[in-house]
C-alpha positions in Angstrom: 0.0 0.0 0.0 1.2 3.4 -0.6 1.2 6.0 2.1 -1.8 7.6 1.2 -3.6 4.4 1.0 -2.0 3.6 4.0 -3.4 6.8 5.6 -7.0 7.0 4.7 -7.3 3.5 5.9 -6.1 4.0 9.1 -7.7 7.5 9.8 -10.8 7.7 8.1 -12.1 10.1 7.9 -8.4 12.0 7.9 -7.4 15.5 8.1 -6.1 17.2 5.4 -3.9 20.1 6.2 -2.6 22.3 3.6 0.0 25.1 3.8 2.0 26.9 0.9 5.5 26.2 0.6 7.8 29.3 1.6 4.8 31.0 3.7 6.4 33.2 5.3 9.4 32.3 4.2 11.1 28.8 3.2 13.3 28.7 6.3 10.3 28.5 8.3 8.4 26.0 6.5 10.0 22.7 8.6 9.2 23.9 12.0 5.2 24.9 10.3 4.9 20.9 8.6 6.3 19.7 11.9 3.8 21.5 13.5 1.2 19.6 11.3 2.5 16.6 12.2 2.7 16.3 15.7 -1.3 18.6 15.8 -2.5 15.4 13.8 -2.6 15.9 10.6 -3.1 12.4 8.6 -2.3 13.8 5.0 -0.2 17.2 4.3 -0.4 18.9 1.3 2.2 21.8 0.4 1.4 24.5 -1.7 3.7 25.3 -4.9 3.2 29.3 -4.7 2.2 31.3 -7.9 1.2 34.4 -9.3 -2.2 33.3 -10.6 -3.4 31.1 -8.3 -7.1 31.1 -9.8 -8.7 28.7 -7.5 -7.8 30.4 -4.2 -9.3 33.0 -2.1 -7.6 35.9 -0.6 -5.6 34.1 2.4 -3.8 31.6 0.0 -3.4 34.1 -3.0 -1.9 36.4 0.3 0.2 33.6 0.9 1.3 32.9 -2.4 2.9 36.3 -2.6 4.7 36.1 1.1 6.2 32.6 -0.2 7.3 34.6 -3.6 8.4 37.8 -1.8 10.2 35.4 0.0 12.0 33.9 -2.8 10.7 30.7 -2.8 11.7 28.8 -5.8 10.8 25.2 -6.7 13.9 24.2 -5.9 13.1 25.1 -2.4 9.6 23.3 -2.3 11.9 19.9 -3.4 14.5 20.8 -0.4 11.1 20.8 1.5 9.8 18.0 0.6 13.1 16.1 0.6 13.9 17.1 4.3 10.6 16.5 5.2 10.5 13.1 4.2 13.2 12.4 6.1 12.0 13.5 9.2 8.4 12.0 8.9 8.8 8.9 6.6 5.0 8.0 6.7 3.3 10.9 6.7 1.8 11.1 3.2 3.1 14.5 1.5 0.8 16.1 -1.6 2.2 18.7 -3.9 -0.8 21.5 -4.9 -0.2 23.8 -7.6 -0.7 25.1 -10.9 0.2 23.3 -14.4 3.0 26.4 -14.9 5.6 25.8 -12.3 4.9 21.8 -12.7 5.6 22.0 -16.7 7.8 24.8 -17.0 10.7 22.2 -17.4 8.7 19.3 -18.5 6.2 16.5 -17.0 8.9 14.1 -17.2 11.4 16.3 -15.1 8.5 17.4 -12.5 7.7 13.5 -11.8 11.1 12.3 -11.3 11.5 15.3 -9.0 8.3 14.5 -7.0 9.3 10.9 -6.6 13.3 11.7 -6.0 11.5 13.7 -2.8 9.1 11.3 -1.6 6.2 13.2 -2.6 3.4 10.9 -2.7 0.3 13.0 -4.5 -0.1 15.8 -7.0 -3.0 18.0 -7.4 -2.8 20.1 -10.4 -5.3 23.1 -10.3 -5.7 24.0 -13.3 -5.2 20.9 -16.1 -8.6 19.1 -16.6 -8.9 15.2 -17.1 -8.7 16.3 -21.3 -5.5 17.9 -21.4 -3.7 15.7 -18.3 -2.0 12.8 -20.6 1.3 14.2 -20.0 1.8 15.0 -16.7 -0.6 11.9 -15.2 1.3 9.7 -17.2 4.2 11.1 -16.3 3.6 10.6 -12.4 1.7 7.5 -12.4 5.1 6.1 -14.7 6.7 7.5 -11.6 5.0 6.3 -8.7 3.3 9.2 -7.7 -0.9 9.1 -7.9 -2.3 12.3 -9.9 -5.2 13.7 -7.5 -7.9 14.7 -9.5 -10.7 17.1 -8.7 -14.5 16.9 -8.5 -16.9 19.7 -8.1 -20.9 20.2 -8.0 -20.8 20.6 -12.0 -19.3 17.4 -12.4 -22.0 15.9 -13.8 -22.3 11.6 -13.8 -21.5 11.5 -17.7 -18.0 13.1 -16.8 -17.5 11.4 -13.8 -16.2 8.4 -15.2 -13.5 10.4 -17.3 -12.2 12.7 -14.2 -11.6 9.2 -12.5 -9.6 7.6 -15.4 -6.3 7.4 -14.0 -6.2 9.1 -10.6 -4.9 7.7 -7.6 -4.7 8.8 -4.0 -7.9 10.1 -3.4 -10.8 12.1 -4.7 -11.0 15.5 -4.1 -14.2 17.2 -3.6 -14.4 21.0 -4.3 -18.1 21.5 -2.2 -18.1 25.0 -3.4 -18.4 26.7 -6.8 -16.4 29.3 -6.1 -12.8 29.9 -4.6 -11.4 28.8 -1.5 -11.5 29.6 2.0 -15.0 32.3 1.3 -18.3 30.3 1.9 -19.1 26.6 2.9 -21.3 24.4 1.5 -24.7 22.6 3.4 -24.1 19.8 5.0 -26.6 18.0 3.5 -25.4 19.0 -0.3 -21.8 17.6 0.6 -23.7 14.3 1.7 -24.9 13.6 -1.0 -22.1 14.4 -3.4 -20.1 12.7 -1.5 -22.6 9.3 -1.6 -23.0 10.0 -5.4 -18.5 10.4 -6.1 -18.2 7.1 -3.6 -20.9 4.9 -6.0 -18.3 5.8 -8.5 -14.9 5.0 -7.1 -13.1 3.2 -4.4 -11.3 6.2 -4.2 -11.3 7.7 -0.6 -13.4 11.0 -0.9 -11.7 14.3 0.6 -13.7 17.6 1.0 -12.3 21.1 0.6 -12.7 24.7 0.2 -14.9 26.3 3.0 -13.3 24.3 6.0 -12.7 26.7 8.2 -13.3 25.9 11.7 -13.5 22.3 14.0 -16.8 22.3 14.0 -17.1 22.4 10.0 -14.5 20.0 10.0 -16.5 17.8 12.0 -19.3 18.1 10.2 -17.6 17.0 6.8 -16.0 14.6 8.6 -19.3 12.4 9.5 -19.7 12.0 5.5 -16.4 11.7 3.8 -13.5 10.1 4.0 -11.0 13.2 4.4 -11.9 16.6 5.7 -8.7 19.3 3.8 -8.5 22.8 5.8 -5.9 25.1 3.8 -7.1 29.1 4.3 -7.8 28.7 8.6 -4.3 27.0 8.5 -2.6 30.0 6.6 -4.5 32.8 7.8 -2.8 31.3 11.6 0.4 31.9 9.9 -0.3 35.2 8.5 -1.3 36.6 12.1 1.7 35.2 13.8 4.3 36.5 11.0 2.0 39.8 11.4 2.9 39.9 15.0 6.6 39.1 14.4 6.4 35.3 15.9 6.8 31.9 15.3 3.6 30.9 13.2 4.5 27.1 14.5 2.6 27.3 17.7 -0.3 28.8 16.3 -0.5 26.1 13.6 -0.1 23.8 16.3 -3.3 25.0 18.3 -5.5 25.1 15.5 -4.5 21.8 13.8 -4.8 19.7 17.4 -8.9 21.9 17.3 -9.3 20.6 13.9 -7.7 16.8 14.5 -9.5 16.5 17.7 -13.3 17.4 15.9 -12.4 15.1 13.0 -11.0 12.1 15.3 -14.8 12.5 17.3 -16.0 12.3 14.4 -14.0 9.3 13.1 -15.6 7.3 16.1 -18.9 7.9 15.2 -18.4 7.4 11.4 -16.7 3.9 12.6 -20.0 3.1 14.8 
């Protein structure tokens, strides 16, 4: 089993934590994963920061251009990732991004990175299930599982497609919109969720909207993965704001977030 499988069958539902890469900077990025780790995140995913990063609301496009003022490079997120993996060789370690910095030198070149790393997942924004036959090739040839995307508009005659080829999990955008600015109902992320997991063995994550524990939990009694990304970084934001360590902060907040979605794993196992 891979680590994400590994993951999702031992914590499900699991927490998803996401931060970007370099936010604030990219010496402080360890201590902020660590920090991830030891709250109880089951799965991590690392931003790759970018100029345009469509899909996101204001906190992660914010913290996009900290990690770029920075001067985060992708040669950073791989040091990252690297050094990361060998301090925490289980934890399962996703790469989220957008199709420019992950093509710029080929799909090839980008998948022998992520697996010379130990990255385990990649979940590229902005490069539909049509155009994907280079870099999902590419990764799968490489050991990592492409992550694919679902929304509301994904209707069942597309389903089938946006499936073909992923790996790792499902991921469940319950908003039309960006993230981190309005959640969706409960009872509209139920039954998504019931409809994508008639479709696929594929554990089912839900993002965008996940702000708070009690959200968390809520998503949590439903799916298979609960991913919180703009609570997470706006933590950061306020402690670099204040001229401290964001580490603590993201510490507090993830052990809120673990602790709603573990109550919640009990009832979802009864």
């Amino acid at each position: 089993m891979s680590r994400l499988s590994e993951a999702f069958a031992k914590a499900r539902p699991a927490l998803v934590a996401f931060v970007t890469a370099g936010d604030p900077s990219p010496a402080a990025t360890p201590a902020i994963l660590d920090a991830l780790v030891e709250g109880g995140a089951d799965v991590i995913e690392l931003g790759m920061p970018f100029t345009d990063p469509m899909a996101d609301g204001p906190a992660i496009q914010r913290a996009n251009l900290r990690a770029l003022a920075a001067g985060t490079k992708t040669a950073d997120i791989f040091a990252i990732a690297r050094d990361f993996r060998t301090r925490h060789p289980d934890m399962p370690l996703v790469l989220m991004g957008y199709a420019n910095p992950m093509l710029r030198r080929g799909a090839a070149w980008f998948a022998e990175a992520c697996a010379e790393a130990g990255v385990d997942g990649v979940i590229c924004v902005d490069i539909p299930f049509e155009e994907d036959a280079a870099l999902g090739a590419a990764l799968r040839e490489r050991g990592v599982a492409p992550i694919r995307l679902a929304t509301p508009t994904t209707d069942t005659a597309r389903l089938p497609a946006v499936l073909e080829g992923a790996g790792g999990f499902l991921y469940y955008v319950s908003v039309a919109g960006i993230t981190g600015m309005q959640a969706a109902a409960a009872d509209s992320v139920a039954a998504a969720v019931a409809r994508l997991k008639a479709a696929t063995e594929l554990p089912v994550a839900v993002g965008f909207g996940v702000r708070t524990p009690e959200q968390a939990a809520a998503v949590a009694r439903v799916a298979d993965g609960v991913v919180v990304g703009s609570a997470i970084v706006d933590a950061i934001a306020v402690a670099d704001e204040a001229k401290r360590d964001p580490a603590p902060d993201v510490l507090a907040l993830v052990k809120d977030l673990s602790g709603a979605v573990h109550a919640a794993r009990e009832e979802y196992a009864a």
